[in-house]
DOROZA-313784 format. One record per residue (C-alpha): x, y, z; residue number from 1. Coordinates in pm, whole numbers. Each point is the difference from the previous one (the first is absolute). Layout:
N
        x        y        z   torro
        X        Y        Z     NUM
...
This chain:
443
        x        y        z   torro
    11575    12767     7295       1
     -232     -343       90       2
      185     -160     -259       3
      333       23      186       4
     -120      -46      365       5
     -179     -309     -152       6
      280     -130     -126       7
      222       70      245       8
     -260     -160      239       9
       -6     -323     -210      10
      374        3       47      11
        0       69      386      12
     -298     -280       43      13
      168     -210     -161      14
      374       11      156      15
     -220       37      343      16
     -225     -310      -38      17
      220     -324       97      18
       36     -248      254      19
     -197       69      299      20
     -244      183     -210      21
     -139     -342     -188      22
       33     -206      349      23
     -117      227      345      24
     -371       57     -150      25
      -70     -333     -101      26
      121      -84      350      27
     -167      285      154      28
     -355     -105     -194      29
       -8     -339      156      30
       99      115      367      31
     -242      242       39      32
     -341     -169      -74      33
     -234      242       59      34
      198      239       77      35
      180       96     -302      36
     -140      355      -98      37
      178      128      313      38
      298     -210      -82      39
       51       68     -292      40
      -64      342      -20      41
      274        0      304      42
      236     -161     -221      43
      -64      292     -310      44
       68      286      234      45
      343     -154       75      46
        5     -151     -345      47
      -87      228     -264      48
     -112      330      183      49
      340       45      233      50
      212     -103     -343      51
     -144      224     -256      52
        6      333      245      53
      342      -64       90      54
       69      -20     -367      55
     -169      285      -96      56
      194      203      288      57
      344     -144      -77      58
      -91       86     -377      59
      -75      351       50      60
      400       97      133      61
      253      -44     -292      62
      243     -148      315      63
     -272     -269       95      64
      -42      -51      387      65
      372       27       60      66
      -46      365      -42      67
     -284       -4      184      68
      127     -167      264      69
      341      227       20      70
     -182      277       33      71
     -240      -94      280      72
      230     -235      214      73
      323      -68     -100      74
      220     -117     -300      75
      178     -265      219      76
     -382     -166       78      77
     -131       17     -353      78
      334     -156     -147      79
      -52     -285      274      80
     -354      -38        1      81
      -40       46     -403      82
      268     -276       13      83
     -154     -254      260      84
     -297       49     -230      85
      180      -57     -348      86
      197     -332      155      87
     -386     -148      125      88
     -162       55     -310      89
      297      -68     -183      90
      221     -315        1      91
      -47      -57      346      92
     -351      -91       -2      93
     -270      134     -238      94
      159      -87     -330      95
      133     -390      115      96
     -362      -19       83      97
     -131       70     -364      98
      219     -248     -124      99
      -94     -293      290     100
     -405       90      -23     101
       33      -21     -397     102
      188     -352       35     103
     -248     -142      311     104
     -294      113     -178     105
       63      -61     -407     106
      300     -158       -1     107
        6     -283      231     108
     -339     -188     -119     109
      201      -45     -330     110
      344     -129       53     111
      -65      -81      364     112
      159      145      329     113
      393      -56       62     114
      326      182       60     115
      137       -6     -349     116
     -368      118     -176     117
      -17      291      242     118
      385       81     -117     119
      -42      -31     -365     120
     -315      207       -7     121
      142      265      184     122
      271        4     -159     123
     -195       39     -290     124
     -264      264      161     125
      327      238      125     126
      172      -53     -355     127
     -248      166     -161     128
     -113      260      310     129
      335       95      -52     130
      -16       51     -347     131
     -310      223      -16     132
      186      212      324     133
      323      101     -191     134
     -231      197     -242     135
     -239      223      239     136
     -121      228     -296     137
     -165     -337     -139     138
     -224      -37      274     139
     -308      195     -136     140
        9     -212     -340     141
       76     -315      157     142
     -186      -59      325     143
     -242      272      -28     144
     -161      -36     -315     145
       87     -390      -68     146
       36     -216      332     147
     -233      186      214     148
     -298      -44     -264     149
       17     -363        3     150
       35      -94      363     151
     -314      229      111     152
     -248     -113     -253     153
      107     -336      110     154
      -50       47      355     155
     -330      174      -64     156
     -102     -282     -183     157
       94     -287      251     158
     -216      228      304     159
     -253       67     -237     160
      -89     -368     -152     161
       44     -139      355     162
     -221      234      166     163
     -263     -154     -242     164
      104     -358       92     165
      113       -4      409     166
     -349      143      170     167
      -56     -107      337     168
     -336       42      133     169
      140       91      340     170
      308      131       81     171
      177     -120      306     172
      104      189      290     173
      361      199      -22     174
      253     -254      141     175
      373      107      189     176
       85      368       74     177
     -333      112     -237     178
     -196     -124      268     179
       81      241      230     180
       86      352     -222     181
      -50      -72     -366     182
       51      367      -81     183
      336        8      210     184
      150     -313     -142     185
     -122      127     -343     186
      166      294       37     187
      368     -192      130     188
      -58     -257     -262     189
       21      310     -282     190
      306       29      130     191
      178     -287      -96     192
      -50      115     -391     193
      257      234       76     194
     -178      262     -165     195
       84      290      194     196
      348      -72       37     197
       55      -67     -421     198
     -183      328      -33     199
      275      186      112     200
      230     -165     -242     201
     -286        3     -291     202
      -45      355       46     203
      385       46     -231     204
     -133     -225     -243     205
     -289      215      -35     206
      230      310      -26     207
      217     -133     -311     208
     -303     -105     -182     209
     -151      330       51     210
      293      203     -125     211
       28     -262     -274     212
     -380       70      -76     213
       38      401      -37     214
     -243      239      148     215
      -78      323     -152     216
     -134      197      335     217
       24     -114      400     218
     -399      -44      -26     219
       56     -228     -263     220
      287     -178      227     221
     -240      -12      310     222
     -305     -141     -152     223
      225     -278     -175     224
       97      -77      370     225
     -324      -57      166     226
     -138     -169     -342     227
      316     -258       33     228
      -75       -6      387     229
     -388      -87      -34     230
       19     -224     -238     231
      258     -156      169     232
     -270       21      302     233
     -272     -165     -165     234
      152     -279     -214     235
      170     -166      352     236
     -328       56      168     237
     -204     -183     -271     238
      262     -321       23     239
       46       25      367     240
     -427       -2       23     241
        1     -279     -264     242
      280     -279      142     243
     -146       90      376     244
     -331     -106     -108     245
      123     -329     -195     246
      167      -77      292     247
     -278       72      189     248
     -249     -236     -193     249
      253     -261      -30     250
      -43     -317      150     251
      336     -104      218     252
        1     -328      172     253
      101       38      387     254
      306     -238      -27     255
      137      300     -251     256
      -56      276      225     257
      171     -177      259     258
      271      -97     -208     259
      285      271       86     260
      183     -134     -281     261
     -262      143     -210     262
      -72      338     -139     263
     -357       60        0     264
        0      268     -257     265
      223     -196     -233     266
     -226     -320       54     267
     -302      225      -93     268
      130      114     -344     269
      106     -351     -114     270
     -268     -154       84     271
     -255      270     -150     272
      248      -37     -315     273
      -38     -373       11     274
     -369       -2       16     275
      -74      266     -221     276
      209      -81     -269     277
       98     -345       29     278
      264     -180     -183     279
      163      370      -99     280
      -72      146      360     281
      344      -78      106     282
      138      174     -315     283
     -221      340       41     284
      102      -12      383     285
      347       11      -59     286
      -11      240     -293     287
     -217      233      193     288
      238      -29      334     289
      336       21     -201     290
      -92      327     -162     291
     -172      197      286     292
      305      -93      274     293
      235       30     -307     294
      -95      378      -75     295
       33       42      355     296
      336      -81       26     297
      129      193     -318     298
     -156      322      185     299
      176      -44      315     300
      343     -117     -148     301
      -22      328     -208     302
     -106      174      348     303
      296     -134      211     304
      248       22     -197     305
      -73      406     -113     306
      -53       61      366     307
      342     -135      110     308
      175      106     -356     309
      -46      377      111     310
       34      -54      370     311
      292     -224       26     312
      175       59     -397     313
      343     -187       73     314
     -123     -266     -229     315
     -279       55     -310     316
     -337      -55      -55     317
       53     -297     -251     318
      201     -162      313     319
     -272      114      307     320
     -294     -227     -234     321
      260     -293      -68     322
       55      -12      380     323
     -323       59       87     324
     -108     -277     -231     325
      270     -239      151     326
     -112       39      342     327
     -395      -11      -90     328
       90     -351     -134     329
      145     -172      296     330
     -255      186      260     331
     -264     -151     -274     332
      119     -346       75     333
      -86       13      387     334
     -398      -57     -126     335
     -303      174        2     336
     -153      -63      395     337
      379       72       73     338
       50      341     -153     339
     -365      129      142     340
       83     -131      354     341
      306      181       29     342
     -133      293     -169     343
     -228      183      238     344
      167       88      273     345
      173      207     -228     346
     -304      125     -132     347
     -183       26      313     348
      319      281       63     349
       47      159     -305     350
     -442       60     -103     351
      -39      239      329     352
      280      231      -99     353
      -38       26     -362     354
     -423       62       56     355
       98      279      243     356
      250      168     -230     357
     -244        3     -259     358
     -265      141      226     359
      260      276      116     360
       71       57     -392     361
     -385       60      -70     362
      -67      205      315     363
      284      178      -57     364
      -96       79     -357     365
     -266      273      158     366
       84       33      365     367
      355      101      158     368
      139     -228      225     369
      281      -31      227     370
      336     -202      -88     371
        4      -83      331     372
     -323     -127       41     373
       15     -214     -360     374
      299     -116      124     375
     -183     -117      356     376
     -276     -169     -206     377
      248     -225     -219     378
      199      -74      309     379
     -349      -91      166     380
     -111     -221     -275     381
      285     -207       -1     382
       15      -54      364     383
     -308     -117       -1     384
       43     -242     -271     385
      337     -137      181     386
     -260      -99      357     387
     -239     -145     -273     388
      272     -207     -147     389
       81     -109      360     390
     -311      -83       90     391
     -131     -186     -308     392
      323     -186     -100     393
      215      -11      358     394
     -365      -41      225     395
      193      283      246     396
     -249       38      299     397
       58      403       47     398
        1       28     -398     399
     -353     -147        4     400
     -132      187      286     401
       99      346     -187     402
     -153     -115     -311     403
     -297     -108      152     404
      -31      337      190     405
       16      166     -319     406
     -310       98     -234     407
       -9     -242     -265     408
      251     -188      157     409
     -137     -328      -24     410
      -83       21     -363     411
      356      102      -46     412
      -50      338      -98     413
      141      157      322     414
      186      254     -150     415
     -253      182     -200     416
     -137      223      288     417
      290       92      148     418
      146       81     -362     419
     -305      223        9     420
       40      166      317     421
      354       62     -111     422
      -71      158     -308     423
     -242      196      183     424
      332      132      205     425
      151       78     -320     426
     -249      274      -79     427
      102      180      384     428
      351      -59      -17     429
      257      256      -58     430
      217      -12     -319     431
     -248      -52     -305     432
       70      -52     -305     433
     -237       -9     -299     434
      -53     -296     -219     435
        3      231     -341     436
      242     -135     -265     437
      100      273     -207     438
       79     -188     -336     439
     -221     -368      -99     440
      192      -83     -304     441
       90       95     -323     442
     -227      -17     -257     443
């Protein structure tokens, strides 16, 4: 039973742990100063703890969360949201960015930056994404128990030899928006891994490996789960401690930091390659980076294109990765600062209603609750998350005013107590439902 959930875990780590997973701690480290327990430990609860209990919840229905999400609001909003969240951490955003970090990071301090390297390599990188995605009962053998070895004992050796090296005697004092909540802007940085969101197409990966697996009893089935789910847990939490605290004992010259052409996190891990390694540095660096955004990408091609396959089956699944591939390349091409500037507001909407449908889910799991009143809490999350955008992106007086008003507000987590209050609701409410599922899976 630990077997499988192990090595299903190695799998889901592995296809979970790309882009912004190598760059936002590093970032993170050096940002907060002294501060970075808080920080960082803001940044796990978005990125690891929100992720792998999401996964676990989706895991546990057969249907994933678009049964869930039928059930206790409405098909029409879980095909659209589910959607939304399939196009952001699919083509539109999450998997160009695998392919741009990989190229910035490993690629670039080899053959040099330029229009036509960034097109031949990912052309290269979504030739052989593709590949890998046309064959989804591969996965396990191929990513789980090959790629995903390599690229985390490399990463654990890069934090660990440089911890050893890069000891300051003082640490500084947390610069930009750490200064002020280094918990709060911990906990929005986790979510530009995209964790949450990928969970929820992760979770039907996790289903087909299971069923491919065999189980001989529902206990056996269960354990596997929460075995794949904590180890999934504690191998991100030991890399996200590990490249926070490199970044945090790095030494980064003030003209960098005030370079907005320059990605802190990136500069952190090639120069930490370059130091520790020397003359092959630039060589581990890009071998490292290629194969953790690489496995990434696989995953989430696999993801999209099942997702739309049985939503939307005019064309096939062969056809949804080949697209999906297409489209990841030329969004991949915009750059790395590009594709994460243009990327939160959409996450900014999307985190608040997919956290408070998997709260509902797990409430609901032992305590009836109202449609209605599930269906008030999404529609509160959301509107929340639209004044945020507002106010943080289009600087609209009234926006800011209700967001500051708002607990939490002004460490942009506005939404959470009202999300609360609203769930609350849910348990008064007339028409409750229960959140029993009558059949997991077969076994």
């Amino acid at each position: 039973m630990l077997k499988k959930g192990m090595q299903i875990g190695l799998l889901l780590f592995g296809i979970f742990f790309g882009a912004g997973n190598l760059i936002f701690p590093p970032s993170l480290g050096f940002q907060a100063g002294n501060q970075f327990m808080p920080a960082i430990i803001g940044f796990i609860v978005t990125g690891v703890g929100m992720p792998v209990i999401a996964l676990i919840v989706g895991t546990f229905n057969p249907g994933g969360f678009r049964a869930e999400m039928n059930r206790k609001i409405s098909p029409l909003f879980s095909l659209l949201i589910l959607s939304l969240i399939y196009l952001s951490i699919g083509p539109l955003m999450a998997i160009p960015r695998t392919a741009a970090t990989s190229f910035s990071v490993g690629i670039l301090p080899i053959v040099g930056n330029g229009t036509w390297q960034l097109a031949a390599y990912t052309i290269l990188y979504f030739g052989l994404a593709w590949w890998l995605a046309i064959t989804p009962s591969k996965l396990l053998s191929r990513v789980g128990k090959v790629l995903t070895p390599i690229f985390a004992i490399m990463i654990i050796l890069l934090f660990t030899l440089g911890l050893t090296v890069f000891t300051m005697p003082e640490l500084a004092m947390p610069i930009g928006k750490y200064a002020g909540a280094a918990f709060g802007s911990g906990f929005i940085e986790g979510y530009n891994t995209v964790d949450t969101l990928a969970s929820f197409a992760f979770c039907i990966i996790a289903l087909n490996t299971l069923k491919q697996l065999g189980f001989n009893s529902m206990k056996e089935y269960y354990t596997s789960v929460w075995a794949a789910g904590i180890s999934v847990a504690v191998l991100m939490s030991v890399l996200y401690m590990g490249l926070g605290l490199l970044g945090n004992h790095f030494p980064i010259p003030a003209a960098v930091y005030h370079d907005p052409a320059i990605n802190i996190g990136a500069y952190v891990l090639t120069q930490a390659s370059y130091e520790l390694f020397g003359s092959i540095g630039v060589w581990f660096l890009a071998v490292m980076v290629v194969i953790t955004c690489f496995t990434t990408s696989v995953g989430l091609i696999t993801s999209v294109a099942e997702f739309f396959s049985q939503e939307f089956p005019i064309i096939s699944y062969k056809q949804y990765v080949t697209i999906c591939s297409l489209v990841s390349l030329a969004v991949a091409n915009l750059g790395l600062n590009q594709i994460i500037k243009v990327s939160l507001p959409m996450l900014l909407f999307l985190y608040p209603i997919a956290i408070s449908v998997v709260v509902l889910i797990i409430v609901n799991k032992f305590l009836l609750l109202s449609r209605i009143g599930m269906r008030i809490t999404v529609a509160v999350a959301a509107s929340i998350a639209v004044i945020d955008i507002l106010n943080q992106f289009a600087h609209v007086a009234w926006a800011h005013s209700f967001i500051s008003m708002l607990p939490l507000g002004t460490s942009g987590q506005g939404w959470i107590i009202p999300v609360i209050v609203c769930v609350f609701f849910s348990l008064i409410l007339p028409h409750k439902i229960s959140g029993d599922v009558e059949k997991v899976i077969d076994i």
